[in-house]
C-alpha positions as CSV (number, residue, x, y, z in Angstrom):
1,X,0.0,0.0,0.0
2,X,1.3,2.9,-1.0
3,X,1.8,5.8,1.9
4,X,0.3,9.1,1.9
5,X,2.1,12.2,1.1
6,X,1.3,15.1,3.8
7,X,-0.7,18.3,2.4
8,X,2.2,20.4,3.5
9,X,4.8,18.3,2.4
10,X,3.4,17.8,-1.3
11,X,2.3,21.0,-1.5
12,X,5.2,23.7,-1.0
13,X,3.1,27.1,-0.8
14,X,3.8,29.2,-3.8
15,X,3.7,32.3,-2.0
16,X,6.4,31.3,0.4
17,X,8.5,31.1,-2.7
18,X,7.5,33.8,-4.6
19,X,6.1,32.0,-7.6
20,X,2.3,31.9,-8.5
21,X,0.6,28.4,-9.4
22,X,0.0,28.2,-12.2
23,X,-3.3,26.2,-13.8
24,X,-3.8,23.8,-17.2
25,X,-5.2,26.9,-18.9
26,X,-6.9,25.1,-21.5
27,X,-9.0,22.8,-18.8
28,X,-11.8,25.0,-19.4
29,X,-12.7,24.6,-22.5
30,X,-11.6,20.8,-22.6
31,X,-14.4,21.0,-19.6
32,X,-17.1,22.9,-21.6
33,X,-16.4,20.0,-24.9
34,X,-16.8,17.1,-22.9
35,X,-20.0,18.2,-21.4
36,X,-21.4,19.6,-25.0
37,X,-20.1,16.4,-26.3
38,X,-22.1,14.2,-23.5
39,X,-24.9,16.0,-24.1
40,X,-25.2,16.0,-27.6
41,X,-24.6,11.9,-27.2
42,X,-27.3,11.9,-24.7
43,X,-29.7,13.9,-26.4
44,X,-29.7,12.6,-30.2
45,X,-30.9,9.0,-29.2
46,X,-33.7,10.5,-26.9
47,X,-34.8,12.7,-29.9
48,X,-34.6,9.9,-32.1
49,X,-36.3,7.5,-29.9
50,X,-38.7,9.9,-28.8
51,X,-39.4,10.3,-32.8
52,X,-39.7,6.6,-33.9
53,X,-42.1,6.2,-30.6
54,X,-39.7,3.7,-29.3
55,X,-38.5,5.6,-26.2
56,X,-39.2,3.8,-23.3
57,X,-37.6,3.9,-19.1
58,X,-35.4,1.0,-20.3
59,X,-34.1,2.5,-23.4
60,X,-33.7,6.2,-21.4
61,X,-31.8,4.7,-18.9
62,X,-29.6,2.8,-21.4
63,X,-28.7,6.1,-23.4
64,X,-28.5,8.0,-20.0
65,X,-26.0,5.5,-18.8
66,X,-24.0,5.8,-22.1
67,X,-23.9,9.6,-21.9
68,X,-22.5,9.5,-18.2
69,X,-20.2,7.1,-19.3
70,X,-18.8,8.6,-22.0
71,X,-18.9,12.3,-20.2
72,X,-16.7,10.0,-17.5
73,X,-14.1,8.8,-20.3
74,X,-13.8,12.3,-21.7
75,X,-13.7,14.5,-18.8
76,X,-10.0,15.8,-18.3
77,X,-7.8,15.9,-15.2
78,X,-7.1,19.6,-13.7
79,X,-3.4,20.0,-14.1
80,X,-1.8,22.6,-11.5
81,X,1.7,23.2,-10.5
82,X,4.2,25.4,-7.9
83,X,7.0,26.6,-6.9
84,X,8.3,22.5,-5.9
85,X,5.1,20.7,-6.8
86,X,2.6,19.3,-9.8
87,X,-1.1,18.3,-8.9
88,X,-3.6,16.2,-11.1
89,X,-7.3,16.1,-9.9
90,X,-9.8,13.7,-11.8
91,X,-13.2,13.1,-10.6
92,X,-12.2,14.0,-6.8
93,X,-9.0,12.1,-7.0
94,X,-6.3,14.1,-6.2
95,X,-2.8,13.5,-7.3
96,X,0.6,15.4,-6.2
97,X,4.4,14.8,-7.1
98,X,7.2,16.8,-5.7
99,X,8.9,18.0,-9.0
100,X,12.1,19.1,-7.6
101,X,12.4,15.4,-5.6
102,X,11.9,13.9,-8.5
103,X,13.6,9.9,-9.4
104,X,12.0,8.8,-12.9
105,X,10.2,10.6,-15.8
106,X,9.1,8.4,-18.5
107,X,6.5,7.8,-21.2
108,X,3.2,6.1,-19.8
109,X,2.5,3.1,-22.0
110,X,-0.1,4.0,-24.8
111,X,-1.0,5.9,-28.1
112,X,-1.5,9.1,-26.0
113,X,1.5,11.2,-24.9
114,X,1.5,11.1,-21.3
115,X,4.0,11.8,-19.2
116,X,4.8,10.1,-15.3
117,X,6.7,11.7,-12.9
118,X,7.6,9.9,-9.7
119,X,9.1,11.7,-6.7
120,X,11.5,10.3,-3.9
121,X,8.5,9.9,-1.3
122,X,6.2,8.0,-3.9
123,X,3.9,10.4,-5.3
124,X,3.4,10.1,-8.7
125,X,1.5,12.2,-11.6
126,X,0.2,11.1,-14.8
127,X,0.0,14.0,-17.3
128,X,-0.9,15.2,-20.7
129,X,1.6,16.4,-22.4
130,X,-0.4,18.9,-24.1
131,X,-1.1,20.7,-20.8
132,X,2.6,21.6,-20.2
133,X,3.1,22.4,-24.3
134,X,0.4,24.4,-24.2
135,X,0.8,26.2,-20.8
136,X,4.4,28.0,-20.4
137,X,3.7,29.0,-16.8
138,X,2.8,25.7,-15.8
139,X,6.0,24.4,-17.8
140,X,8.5,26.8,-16.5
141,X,7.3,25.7,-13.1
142,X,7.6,22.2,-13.9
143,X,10.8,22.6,-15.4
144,X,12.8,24.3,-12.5
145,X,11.5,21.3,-10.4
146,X,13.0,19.1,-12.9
147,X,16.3,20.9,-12.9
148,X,16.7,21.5,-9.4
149,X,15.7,17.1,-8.9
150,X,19.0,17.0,-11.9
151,X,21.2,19.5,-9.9
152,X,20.5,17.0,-6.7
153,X,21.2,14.2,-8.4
154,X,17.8,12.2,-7.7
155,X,17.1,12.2,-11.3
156,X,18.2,8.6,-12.4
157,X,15.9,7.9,-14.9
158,X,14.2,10.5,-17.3
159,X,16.7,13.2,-18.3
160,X,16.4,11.6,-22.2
161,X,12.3,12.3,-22.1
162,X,12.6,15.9,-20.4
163,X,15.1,16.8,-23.1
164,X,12.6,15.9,-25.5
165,X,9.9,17.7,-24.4
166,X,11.9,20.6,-23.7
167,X,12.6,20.9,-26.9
168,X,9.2,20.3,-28.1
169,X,8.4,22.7,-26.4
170,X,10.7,25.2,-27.0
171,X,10.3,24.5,-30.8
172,X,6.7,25.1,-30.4
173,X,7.2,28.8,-28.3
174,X,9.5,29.7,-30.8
175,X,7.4,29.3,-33.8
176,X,4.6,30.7,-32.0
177,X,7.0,34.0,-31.6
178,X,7.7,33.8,-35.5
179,X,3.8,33.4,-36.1
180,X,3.2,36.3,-33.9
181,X,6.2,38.5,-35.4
182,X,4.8,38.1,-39.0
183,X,8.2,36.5,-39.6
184,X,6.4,33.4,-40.4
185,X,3.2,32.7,-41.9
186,X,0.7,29.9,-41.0
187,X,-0.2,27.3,-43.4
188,X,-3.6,27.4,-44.5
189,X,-5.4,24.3,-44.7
């Protein structure tokens, strides 16, 4: 069984260190799609049942089921991180890893690009990468954890995925600057 990390222990405050958390900025709107998306999966088979006059209790309660389930699949974590620290809620689970105790930082098994951190008192995070490409205040804050877990040496295992994403991501700001500058155009599709 895997031991609890302490509130105050997983959670450096941000003011103490002068940095602001900073939040997934995109969760939001991630939020608002899933639940339009639920709701247009919930709603078309009522509509249509309702229309063929085959819309029973049995059959609402099937699509109804399907629509939670699927609002349940798409729903994404809330991704925040300090000044020390990177949190993932889901559903009321609550997640926290200590980025600048940090031992391994690999690629989770999958099709989706998801990123596990593990700290030194066995927390352990599960993120999208998308929310730290997408986010450079919550990168940067991720990032100095990362370098000050390298700096300690507690780092054994991960420095070969955090180069890639840093430069990922650093690719990706620095086109965005070029967009933004007029120095380089977007391709219309």
């Amino acid at each position: 069984m895997r031991r609890r990390i302490p509130r105050e222990t997983a959670q450096p405050t941000s003011a103490a260190s002068g940095q602001a958390a900073a939040v997934d900025e995109r969760w939001a709107g991630d939020m608002r799609l899933t639940c339009q998306c639920s709701a247009v999966f919930l709603g078309m088979p009522f509509v249509l049942d309702a229309g063929a006059g085959s819309l029973d209790v049995a059959r609402a309660a099937v699509w109804g089921t399907l629509g939670v389930l699927l609002f349940l699949v798409l729903v994404p974590p809330r991704v925040t991180a300090g000044s020390g620290w990177l949190r993932s809620c889901w559903l009321g689970r609550e997640h926290v890893v200590r980025t600048d105790r940090l031992v391994c930082v690999r690629w989770a098994p999958g099709a989706a690009r998801r990123l596990v951190l593990r700290d030194a008192d066995g927390g352990r995070v599960e993120v999208d990468t998308e929310a730290l490409v997408g986010n450079p205040a919550l990168w940067s804050l991720v990032h100095s954890g990362v370098r000050a877990s390298l700096e300690r040496g507690q780092l054994y295992r991960g420095q070969s995925v955090v180069r890639e994403l840093s430069r990922r991501i650093d690719a990706k700001t620095a086109l965005a600057i070029l967009q933004a500058s007029g120095m380089c155009e977007t391709e219309q599709v």
